[in-house]
N, C-alpha and C positions, 0 to 999 in steps of 0.2 A: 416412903414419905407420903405427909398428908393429899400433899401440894401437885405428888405423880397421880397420884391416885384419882382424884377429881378428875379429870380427863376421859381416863378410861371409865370410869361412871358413869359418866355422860351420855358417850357414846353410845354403852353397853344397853343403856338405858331405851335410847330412841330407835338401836337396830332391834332390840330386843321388840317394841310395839311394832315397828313393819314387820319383823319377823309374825306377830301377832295377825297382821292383817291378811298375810296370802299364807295363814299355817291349815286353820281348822274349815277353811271354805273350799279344799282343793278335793278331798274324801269324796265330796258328793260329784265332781266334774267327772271324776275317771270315770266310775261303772256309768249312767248316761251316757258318755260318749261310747264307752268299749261296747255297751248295749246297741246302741243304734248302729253304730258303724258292722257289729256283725252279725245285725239284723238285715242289711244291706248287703250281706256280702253273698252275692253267687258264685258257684263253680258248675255250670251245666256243661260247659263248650270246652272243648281240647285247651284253646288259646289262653281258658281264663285258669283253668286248672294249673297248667303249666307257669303262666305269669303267678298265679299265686304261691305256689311250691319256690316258683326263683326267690320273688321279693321274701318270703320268709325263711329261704334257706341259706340267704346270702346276710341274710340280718343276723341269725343265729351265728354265723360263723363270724361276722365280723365283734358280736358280744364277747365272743368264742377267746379269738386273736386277743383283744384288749384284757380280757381279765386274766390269762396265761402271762401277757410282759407285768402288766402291772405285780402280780403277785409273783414274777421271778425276779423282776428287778427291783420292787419296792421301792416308789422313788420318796415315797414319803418319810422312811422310818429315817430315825436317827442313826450314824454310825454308831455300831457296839450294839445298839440295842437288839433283844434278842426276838426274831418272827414266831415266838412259841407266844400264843396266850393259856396260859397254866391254867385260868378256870374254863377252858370251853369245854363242854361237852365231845361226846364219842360222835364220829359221821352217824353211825345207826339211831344214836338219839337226837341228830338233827334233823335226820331223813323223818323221822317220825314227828318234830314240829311241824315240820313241812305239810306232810300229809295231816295231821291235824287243822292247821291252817286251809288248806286248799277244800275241807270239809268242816267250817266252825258253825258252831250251835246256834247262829245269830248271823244274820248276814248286816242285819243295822249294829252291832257289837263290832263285826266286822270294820267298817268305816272311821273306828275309833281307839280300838284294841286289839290286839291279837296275842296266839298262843306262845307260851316260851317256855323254857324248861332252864333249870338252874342247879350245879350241882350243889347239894347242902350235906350239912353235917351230918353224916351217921346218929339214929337215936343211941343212946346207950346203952337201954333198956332192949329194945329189940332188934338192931344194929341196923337197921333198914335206916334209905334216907326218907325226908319229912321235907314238907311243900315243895317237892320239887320241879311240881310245872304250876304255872298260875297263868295272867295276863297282865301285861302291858300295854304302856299306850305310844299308840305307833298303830296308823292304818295297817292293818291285815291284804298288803296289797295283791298275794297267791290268789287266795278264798275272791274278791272281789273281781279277781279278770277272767277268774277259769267260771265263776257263776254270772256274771257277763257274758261270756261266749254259750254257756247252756241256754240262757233266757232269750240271747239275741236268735240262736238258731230256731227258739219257740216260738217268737212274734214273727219268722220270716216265712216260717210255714204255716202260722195263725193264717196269717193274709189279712181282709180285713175287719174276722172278729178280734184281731190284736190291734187295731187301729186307735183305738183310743185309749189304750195303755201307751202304746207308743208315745203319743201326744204327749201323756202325762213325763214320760222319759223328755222327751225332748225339751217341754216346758222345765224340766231341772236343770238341763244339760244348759238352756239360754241364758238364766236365772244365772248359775252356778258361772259362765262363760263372762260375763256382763262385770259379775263380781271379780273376777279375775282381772281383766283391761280395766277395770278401774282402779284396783290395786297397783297394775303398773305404772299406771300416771305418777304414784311416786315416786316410779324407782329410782330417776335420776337424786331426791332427797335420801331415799332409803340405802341405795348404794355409797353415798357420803361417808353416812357413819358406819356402815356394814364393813366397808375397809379401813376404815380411822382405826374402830376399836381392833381389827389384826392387825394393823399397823403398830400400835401403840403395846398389843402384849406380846407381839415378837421384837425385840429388843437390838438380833443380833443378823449377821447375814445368810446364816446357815438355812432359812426360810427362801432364801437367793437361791441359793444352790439346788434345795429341795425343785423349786419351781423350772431351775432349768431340767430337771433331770425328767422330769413332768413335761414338758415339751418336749426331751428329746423322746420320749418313751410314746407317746401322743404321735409323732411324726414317724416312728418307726414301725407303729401300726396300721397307720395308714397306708403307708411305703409298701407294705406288705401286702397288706388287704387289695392295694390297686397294682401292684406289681405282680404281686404270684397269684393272690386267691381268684379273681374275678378273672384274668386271662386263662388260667388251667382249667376254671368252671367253663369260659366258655372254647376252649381247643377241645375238652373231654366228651361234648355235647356235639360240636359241628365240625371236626378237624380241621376246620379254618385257621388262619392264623390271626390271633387276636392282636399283633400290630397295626393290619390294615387297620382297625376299628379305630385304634389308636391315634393313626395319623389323621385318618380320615373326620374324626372329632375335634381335634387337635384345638381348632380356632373354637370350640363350645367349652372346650377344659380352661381356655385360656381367659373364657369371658368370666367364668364362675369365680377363678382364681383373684380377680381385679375387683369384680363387683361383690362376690363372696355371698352370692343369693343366688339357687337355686330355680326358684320364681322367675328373678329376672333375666336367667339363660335359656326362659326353656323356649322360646319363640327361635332362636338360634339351634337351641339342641333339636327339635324338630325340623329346620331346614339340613343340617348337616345328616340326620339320620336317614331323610327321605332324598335328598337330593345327592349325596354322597357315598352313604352305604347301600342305597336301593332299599330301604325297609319301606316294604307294606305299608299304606297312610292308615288303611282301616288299624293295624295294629299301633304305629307312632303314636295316632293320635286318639289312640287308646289307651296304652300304655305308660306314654311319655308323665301326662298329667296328675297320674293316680301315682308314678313312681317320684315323684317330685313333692310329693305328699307325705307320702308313708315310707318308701323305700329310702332312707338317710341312713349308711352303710358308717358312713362316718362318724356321722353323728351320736351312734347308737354306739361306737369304738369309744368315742371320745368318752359319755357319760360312765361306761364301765368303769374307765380307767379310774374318770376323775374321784369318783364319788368312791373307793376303796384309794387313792391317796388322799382324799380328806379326812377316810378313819385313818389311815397311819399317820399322818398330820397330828391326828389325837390318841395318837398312844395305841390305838385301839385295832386289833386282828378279828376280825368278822367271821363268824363261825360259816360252819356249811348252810346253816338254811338260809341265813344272809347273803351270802355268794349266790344264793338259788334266787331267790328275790329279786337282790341286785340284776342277777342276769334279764330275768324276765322283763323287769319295769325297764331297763336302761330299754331293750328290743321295743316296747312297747309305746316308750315315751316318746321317743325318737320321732317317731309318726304323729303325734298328739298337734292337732295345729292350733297355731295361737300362741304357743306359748315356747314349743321351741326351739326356738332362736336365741332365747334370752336364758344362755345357757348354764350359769350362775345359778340362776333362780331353777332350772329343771333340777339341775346337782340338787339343791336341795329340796326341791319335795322329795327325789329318792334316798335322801340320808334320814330324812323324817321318817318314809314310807317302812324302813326296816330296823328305825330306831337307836342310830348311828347320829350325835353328837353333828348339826348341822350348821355351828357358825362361823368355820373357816371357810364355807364354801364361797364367799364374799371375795376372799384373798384370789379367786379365778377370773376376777372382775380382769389384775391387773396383765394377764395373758392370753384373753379372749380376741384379743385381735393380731395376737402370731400362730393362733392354731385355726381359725375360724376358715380362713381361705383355702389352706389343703384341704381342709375339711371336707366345704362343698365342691372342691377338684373332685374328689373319689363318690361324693354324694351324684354328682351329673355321669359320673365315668359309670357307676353301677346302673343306670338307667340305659345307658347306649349300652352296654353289654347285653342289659336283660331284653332291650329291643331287638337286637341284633341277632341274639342264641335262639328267641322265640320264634323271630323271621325266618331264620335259616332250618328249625324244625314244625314249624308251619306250615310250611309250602302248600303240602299237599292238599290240607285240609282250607287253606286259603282260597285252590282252586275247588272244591270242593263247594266252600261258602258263595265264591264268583257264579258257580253255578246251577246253585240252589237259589241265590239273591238273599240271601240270610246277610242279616248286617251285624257290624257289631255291638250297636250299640240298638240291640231290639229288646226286649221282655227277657230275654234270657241269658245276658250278657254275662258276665263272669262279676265283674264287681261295676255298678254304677257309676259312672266316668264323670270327674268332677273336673268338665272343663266343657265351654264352651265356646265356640271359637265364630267370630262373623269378621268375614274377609271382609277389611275394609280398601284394601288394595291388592288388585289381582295380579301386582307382580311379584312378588314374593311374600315367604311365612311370617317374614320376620313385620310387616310389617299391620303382624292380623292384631285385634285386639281380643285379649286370652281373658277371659274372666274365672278364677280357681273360685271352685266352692268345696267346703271339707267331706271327707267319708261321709256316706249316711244320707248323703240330700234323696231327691225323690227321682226314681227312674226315668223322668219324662229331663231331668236332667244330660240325658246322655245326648249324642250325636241325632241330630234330627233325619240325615241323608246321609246315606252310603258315600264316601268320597272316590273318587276315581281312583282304579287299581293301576299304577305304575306296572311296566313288564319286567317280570319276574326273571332273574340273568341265571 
């Protein structure tokens, strides 16, 4: 009828212009920041090598976990409906978009289009198939992070004949960052009709259902992720028993859970790791800051999932280079500061970024605050671990550092420590003031003074 109709036009209309306003300005933020950030990034020192390999091995797996339930238990598809998409491509001809992508003829093409492959008709005449790869529009987001991490590793060993290319990065990256938080000033309008209009073209309950099962799926990999993966990671490393960590954090798990902010636990999670577990300060407060950042184990479970049930949402089965994508960005984004938090809106840059049907991601609005808080349970819990396993295979070289007087945060650090910290009361952590700044800031950023080495048990 006329009269339904008018409604959802409406709607369709005004999400469709926010949609407009944070779609085509996001392309330029990624490479900037993934440039600078692993322009910045060291691995000279045992400590930093080690912290690195955790926080990106414990991401991968937790990418890992999430996109294994989602695509076993589907919580998106409809009953009956069948998990075959009939026109995708063979793996071997997905592996080869892939690789096409990760090496495109244009890295500014890149930021706009990317490579795809399609099967078509047989000619007749010579039985071969015809156009069957071209381009599409959908950031190339392979090609832009794997040529980000070559360019970032070139200006970090330029030194300071890259200094003014960098500049020029950075000036996009502000520029690019600026546009971004000012697009969010609307989200509270833009989220309105973002859910009106899913509101209005799901009709019946079965949307209910999908979205519980979406929770349950969401909670069972976290379960997992902080129950088996992260304790076995670290018994397999230290034979210690990863309860003690457990309990001994217990009251930092519980503040995250309440407050549901990472940020605002971490003046806590630093007193329970240094005062509780015995971790190393030079490491905590190394560590702690950078992993509270980048390291969101959760976070990066959660965007898997979501963003492969908002294609099955839409009908749609994601071929292998899409799953390959998906994985990558979901690990990548995770970390991306600014933005998030606001976890709706990360869904959907990465359903845009692979070319994936992004306007049911809006419909995540109305469960963002039953998944949010385990979320960053497991987000603080993967940081006490990675303090923890680093401490306990540290030792040696700690003592080693003590007695060279090598600090951590000198010229050679492992990654530029985005935290500063000025005790404004000297009788506990909690009540320092923490100032975060993102990946990438400038080395003189790090720890000014060696902090006092606690005795090692």
């Amino acid at each position: 009828m006329e009269g339904d109709a008018n409604p959802r036009r409406c709607a369709a209309r005004v999400q469709k212009c926010y949609r407009n306003i944070v779609r085509d300005k996001y392309p330029a933020l990624r490479p900037a920041v993934c440039v600078l950030g692993f322009s910045a990034v060291e691995t000279s020192t045992k400590v930093g090598r080690r912290a690195t390999a955790f926080f990106l091995s414990t991401s991968l797996l937790s990418v890992t976990s999430g996109l294994i339930l989602v695509m076993l238990i589907q919580p998106g598809v409809t009953y009956g409906e069948t998990g075959e998409d009939a026109e995708s491509f063979a793996i071997v001809e997905d592996l080869l978009d892939v690789l096409w992508n990760i090496f495109p003829s244009s890295l500014f093409v890149s930021c706009f289009q990317r490579h795809n492959s399609e099967r078509r008709e047989a000619d007749s005449n010579s039985g071969l198939e015809t156009n069957a790869a071209h381009y599409v529009e959908g950031t190339n987001t392979l090609g832009l992070i794997f040529w980000s991490f070559v360019f970032g590793q070139i200006f970090h060993n330029g030194g300071n004949e890259t200094e003014k290319i960098r500049g020029t990065f950075a000036a996009l990256r502000f520029f690019s960052k600026s546009w971004l938080h000012y697009s969010l000033s609307f989200l509270p309008f833009g989220v309105l009709f973002l859910v009106s209009s899913q509101v209005i073209e799901f009709q019946d309950w079965e949307i209910i259902s999908k979205l519980g099962k979406l929770i349950g799926v969401v909670h069972a990999g976290l379960l997992f992720h902080g129950a088996v993966v992260l304790p076995l990671i670290y018994f397999s490393f230290t034979k210690c028993n990863p309860c003690a960590v457990l309990r001994k954090v217990y009251p930092a798990l519980l503040s995250a859970f309440l407050n549901s902010s990472s940020s605002a636990t971490l003046p806590l999670t630093l007193q329970r790791c240094e005062e509780e577990l015995g971790v190393d300060r030079r490491i905590s407060r190394y560590m702690l800051p950078i992993g509270t950042k980048i390291n969101k184990n959760g976070t990066a479970l959660y965007e898997v999932i979501a963003v492969v049930f908002i294609a099955q949402l839409s009908h749609i089965h994601p071929d292998t280079s899409q799953l390959i994508s998906i994985f990558v960005l979901a690990a990548v984004i995770a970390g991306t500061e600014g933005i998030s938090s606001t976890w709706f809106l990360t869904t959907f840059f990465v359903l845009r970024a692979v070319g994936l049907p992004a306007e049911g991601a809006a419909i995540l609005v109305v469960i963002d605050w039953l998944i949010k808080p385990c979320n960053t349970v497991v987000n603080v819990f993967g940081n006490c671990i990675a303090v923890a396993l680093i401490h306990e295979v540290s030792k040696n070289d700690l003592e080693e550092m003590m007695e060279s007087g090598e600090e951590m945060g000198s010229d050679d650090q492992a990654v530029p420590s985005p935290a500063r910290m000025h005790r404004s009361n000297a009788e506990g952590l909690h009540q320092e003031d923490i100032e975060l700044h993102i990946l990438g800031q400038a080395s003189d950023d790090a720890l000014n003074t060696q902090p006092e080495t606690p005795a090692v048990e």
